[in-house]
ZAMARGU-4260 file (C-alpha; in steps of 0.2 Angstrom, whole numbers, plus 5000, padded with zeros to 4 digits):
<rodrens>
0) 5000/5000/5000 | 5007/5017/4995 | 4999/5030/5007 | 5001/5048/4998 | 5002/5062/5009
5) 5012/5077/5000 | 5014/5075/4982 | 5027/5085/4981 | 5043/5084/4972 | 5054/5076/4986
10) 5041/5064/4991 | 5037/5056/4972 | 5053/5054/4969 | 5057/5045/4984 | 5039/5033/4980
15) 5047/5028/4963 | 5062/5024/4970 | 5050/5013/4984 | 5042/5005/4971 | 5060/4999/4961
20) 5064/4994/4978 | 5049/4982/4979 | 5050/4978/4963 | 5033/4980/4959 | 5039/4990/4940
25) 5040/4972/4937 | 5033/4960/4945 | 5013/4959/4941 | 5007/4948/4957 | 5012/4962/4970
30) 4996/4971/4976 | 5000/4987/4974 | 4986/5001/4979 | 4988/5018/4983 | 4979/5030/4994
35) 4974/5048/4995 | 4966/5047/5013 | 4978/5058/5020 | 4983/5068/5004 | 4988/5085/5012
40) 4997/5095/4996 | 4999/5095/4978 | 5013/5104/4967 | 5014/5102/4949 | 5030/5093/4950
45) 5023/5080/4961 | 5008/5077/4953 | 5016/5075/4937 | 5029/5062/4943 | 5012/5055/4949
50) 5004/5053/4935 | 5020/5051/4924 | 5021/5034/4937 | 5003/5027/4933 | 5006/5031/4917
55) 5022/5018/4915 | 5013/5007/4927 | 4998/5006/4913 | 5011/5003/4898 | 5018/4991/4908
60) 5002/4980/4912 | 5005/4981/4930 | 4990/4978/4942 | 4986/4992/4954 | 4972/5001/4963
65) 4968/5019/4968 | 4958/5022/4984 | 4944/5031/4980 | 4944/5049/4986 | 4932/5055/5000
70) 4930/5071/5010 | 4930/5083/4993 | 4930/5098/5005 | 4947/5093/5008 | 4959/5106/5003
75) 4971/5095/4992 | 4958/5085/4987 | 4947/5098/4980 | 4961/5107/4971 | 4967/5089/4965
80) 4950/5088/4957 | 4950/5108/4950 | 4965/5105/4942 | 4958/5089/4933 | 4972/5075/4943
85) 4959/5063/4950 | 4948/5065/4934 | 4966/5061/4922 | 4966/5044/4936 | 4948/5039/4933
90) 4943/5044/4951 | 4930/5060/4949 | 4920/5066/4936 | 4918/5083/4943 | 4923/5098/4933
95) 4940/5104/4930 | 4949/5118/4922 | 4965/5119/4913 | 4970/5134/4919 | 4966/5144/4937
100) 4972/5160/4943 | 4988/5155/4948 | 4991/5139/4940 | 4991/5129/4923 | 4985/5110/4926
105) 4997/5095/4923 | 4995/5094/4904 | 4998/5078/4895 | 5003/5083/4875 | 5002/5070/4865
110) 5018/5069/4851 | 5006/5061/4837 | 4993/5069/4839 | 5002/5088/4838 | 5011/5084/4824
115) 4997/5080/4817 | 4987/5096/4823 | 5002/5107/4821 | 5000/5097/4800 | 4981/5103/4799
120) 4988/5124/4805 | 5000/5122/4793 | 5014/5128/4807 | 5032/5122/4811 | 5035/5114/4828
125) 5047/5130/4829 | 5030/5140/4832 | 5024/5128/4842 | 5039/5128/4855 | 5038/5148/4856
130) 5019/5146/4858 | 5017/5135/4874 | 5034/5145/4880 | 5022/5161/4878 | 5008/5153/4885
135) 5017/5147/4902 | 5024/5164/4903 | 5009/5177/4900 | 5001/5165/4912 | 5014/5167/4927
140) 5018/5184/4927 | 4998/5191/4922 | 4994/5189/4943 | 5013/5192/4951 | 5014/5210/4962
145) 5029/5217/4949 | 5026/5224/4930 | 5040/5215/4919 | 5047/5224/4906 | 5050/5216/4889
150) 5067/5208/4891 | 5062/5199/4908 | 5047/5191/4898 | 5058/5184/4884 | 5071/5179/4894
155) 5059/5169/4905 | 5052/5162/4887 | 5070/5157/4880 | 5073/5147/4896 | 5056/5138/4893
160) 5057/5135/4876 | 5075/5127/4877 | 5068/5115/4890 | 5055/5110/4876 | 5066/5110/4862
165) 5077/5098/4872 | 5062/5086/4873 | 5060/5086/4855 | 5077/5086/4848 | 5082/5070/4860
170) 5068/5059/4869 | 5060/5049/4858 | 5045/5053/4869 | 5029/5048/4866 | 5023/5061/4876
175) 5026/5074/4889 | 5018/5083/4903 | 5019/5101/4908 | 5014/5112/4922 | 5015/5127/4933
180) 5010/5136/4950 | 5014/5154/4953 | 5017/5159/4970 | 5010/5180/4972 | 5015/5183/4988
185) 5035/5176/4984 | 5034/5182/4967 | 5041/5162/4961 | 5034/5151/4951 | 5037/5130/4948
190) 5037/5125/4933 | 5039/5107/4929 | 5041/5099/4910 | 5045/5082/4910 | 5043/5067/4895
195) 5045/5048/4895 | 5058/5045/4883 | 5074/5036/4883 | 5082/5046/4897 | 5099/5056/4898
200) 5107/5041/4901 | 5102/5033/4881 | 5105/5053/4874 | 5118/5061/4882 | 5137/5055/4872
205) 5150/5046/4881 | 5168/5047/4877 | 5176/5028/4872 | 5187/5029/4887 | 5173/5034/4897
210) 5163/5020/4891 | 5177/5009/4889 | 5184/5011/4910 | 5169/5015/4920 | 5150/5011/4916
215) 5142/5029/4913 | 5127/5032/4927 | 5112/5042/4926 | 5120/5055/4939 | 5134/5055/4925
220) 5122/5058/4912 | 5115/5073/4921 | 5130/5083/4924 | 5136/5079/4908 | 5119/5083/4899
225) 5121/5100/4909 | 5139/5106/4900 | 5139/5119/4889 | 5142/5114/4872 | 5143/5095/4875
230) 5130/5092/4860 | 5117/5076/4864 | 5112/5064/4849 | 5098/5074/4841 | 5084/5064/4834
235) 5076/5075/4824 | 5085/5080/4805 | 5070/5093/4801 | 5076/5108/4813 | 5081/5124/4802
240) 5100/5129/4805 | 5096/5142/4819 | 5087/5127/4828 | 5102/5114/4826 | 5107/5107/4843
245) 5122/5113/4849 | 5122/5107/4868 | 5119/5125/4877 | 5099/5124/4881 | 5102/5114/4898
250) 5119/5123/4905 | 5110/5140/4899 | 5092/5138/4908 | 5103/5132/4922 | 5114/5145/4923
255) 5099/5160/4922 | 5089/5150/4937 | 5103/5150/4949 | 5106/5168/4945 | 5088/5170/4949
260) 5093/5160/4968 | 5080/5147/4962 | 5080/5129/4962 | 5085/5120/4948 | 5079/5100/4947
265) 5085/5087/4933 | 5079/5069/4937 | 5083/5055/4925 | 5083/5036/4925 | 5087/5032/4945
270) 5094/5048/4949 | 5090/5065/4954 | 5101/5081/4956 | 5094/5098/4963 | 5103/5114/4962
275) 5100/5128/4972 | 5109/5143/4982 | 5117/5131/4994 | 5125/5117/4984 | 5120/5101/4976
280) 5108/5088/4983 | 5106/5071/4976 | 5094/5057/4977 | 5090/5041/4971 | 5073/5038/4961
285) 5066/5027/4949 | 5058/5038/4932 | 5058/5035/4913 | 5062/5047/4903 | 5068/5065/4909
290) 5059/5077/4921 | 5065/5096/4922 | 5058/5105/4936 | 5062/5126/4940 | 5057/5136/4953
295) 5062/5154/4948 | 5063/5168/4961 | 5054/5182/4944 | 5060/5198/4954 | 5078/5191/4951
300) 5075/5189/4933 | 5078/5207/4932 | 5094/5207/4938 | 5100/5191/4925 | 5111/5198/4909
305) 5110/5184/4896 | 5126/5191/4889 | 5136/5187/4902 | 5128/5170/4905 | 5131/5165/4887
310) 5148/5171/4887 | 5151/5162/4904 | 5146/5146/4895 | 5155/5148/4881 | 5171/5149/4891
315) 5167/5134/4901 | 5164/5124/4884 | 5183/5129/4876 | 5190/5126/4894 | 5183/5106/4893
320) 5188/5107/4876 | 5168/5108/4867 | 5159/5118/4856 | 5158/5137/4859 | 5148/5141/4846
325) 5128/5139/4852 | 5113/5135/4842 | 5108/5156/4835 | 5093/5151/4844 | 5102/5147/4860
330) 5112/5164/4860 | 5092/5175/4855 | 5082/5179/4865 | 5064/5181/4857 | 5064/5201/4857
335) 5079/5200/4845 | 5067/5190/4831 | 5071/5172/4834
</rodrens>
């Protein structure tokens, strides 16, 4: 029995590692059920993991049950249901909305079914990443206290729409999910973005004596997917020039959060790293694909120059002996017609 009381970032991570532990990704006679008793708070990342978890669990043919939910007045379990998560589990049929005043719902975007929407508009998946980047961002900064010029709103875009393009150009996905909570009274925001692809570990290249002399981890795969210029195997040959991967979108959107003092989450295969103003912390889990999850401190976002942050990068590539020449898109910002 999984008993879920905060599903918050920390705590789904640490349940998918449970489950690897009990081996019940695999094994199809364990009785696995989860409760929603004691469900006490929802973020976006943690509901995503969530749902990313049942979703794997479904694909994999494994058994389970969900509890079903009671006491609806519940604070958590009435925001679960507002923002659609016990409907996407078949457990309410109450009416949700994709969007509140301070939040956009755990979306889950299905890959064939864009294409074959952005097919239909006649539009480039180039429009599409500046499109949801827009969306996310008019919806985070519409409520918050402070008035943000132009060059905030675009920076806060380009690191969004990196984090997309990153999913596209390297997953294999065959779908992801995406979501946000602003917080008014901090003037932060979470966004999480996360698919169910192959993982950093299948993406990110190796070296033959690295591969050769140790066996390559997924903590590995994250710091390494995290180096400026260290270009990972794209799998998508339709990108126009500017778009061509050139390994900068991670190590830039992390360089611009911490700037920010925000937290900065990378979790792939059976690790997960977080970054923020105090160091480094890393814990085992247990997720497909790759999850990306920012909490940005917006009044900070003033104070970022891209300039320097690119040019920071850049020197780290040419000291590890990388690329130092950026995607144009990576070194744009939207403002400046990307």
């Amino acid at each position: 029995m999984i008993n879920v009381i905060n599903m918050k970032y920390d705590k789904m991570m640490k349940m998918t590692k449970h489950l690897e532990e009990k081996s019940y990704f695999v094994a199809t006679e364990n009785n696995l059920k989860f409760h929603f008793s004691n469900l006490n708070f929802i973020e976006p990342a943690g509901a995503i993991i969530f749902l990313s978890t049942i979703d794997r669990l479904k694909e994999d043919e494994i058994p389970y049950e969900l509890e079903s939910i009671q006491d609806v007045e519940r604070d958590a379990i009435s925001y679960g249901e507002t923002m659609g998560i016990f409907q996407k589990l078949g457990l309410s049929n109450a009416r949700s909305f994709s969007e509140g005043t301070n939040y956009i719902a755990p979306t889950k975007v299905v890959m064939s079914e864009l294409f074959s929407s952005l097919d239909e508009q006649n539009k480039s998946i180039e429009t599409y990443y500046d499109e949801i980047s827009t969306k996310i961002v008019r919806k985070v900064l519409r409520n918050l206290a402070f008035q943000a010029d132009e060059a905030v709103k675009d920076l806060f875009e380009f690191v969004l729409r990196e984090i997309v393009r990153n999913i596209f150009d390297h997953s294999q996905t065959p779908h992801y999910y995406y979501g946000s909570q602003t917080y008014p009274a901090a003037n932060s925001v979470e966004v999480v973005i996360a698919d169910v692809g192959l993982g950093l570990l299948n993406t990110v290249p190796f070296n033959v004596e690295e591969t050769w002399f140790d066996n390559p981890s997924d903590e590995d795969a994250i710091r390494k997917a995290i180096i400026p210029g260290l270009s990972a195997f794209s799998n998508h040959a339709y990108a126009p020039e500017d778009y061509k991967n050139s390994g900068y979108g991670l190590a830039l959107v992390k360089r611009i959060i911490e700037k920010t003092d925000g937290v900065f989450s990378i979790a792939s295969g059976k690790k997960t790293i977080t970054y923020n103003s105090i160091g480094e912390f890393i814990e085992d889990c247990d997720l497909k694909g790759t999850l990306i999850r920012m909490r940005i401190n917006l009044n900070n976002l003033n104070l970022v120059n891209f300039d320097e942050v690119l040019e920071d990068a850049r020197k780290e590539a040419v000291s590890k002996g990388y690329s130092d020449s950026p995607s144009s898109a990576s070194q744009k910002l939207k403002s400046q017609n990307i």
